[in-house]
C-alpha positions as CSV (number, residue, x, y, z in Angstrom):
1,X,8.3,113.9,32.3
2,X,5.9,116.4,32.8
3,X,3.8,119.1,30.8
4,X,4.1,121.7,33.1
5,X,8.0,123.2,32.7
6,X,6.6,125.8,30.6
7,X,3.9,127.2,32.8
8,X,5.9,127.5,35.6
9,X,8.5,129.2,33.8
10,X,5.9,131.5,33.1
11,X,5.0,132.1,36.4
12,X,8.2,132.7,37.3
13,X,8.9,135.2,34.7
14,X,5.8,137.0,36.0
15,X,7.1,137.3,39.4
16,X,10.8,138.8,38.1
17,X,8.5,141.1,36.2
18,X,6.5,142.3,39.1
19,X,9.6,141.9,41.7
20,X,11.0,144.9,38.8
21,X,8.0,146.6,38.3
22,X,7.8,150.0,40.0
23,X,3.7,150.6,39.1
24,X,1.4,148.7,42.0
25,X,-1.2,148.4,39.6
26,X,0.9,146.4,37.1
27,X,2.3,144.9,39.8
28,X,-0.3,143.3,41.0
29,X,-2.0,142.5,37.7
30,X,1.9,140.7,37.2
31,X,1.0,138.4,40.3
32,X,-2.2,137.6,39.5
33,X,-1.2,136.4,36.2
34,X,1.9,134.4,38.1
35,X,-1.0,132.7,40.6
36,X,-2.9,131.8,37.4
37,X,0.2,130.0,35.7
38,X,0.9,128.1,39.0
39,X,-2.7,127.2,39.4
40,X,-2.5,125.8,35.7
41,X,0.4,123.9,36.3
42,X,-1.1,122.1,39.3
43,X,-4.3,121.3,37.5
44,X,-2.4,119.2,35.0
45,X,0.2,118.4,37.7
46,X,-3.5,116.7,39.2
47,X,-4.3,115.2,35.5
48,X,-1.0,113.3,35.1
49,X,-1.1,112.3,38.4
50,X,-4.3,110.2,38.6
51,X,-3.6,109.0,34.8
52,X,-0.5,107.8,36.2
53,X,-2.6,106.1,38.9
54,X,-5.0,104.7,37.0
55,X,-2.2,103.2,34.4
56,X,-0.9,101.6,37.5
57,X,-4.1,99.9,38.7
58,X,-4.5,98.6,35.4
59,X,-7.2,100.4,34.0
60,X,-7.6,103.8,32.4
61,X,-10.0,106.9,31.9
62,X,-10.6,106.9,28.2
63,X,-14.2,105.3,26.8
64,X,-15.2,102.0,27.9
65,X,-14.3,99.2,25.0
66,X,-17.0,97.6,22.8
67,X,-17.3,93.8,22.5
68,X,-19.0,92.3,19.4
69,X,-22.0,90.7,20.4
């Protein structure tokens, strides 16, 4: 499942709020935030992705193990 239900739920509510806003300035202030959310989202949309990948492949991005000598 992924992380990132919440952020674009947040986007979205930032575009209902901008589609009702009647001040440009807020407006536009509204869709940047919404562009920020989505751009969030696809960042860890990216993350899970290549973890995903990497899980797959059989080996995984965390620190390298350490054998006993």
């Amino acid at each position: 499942m992924s992380l990132t239900g919440w952020y674009h739920q947040k986007a979205a509510q930032c575009a209902r709020m901008a589609k009702d806003s009647a001040d440009p300035i807020k407006r536009a202030d509204l869709l940047k935030d919404r562009k920020l959310w989505l751009e969030l989202a696809g960042g860890i949309e990216l993350h899970e992705r290549n973890e995903f990948e990497a899980i797959n492949v059989g080996r995984t991005k965390g620190p390298l193990k350490k054998y006993p000598h």
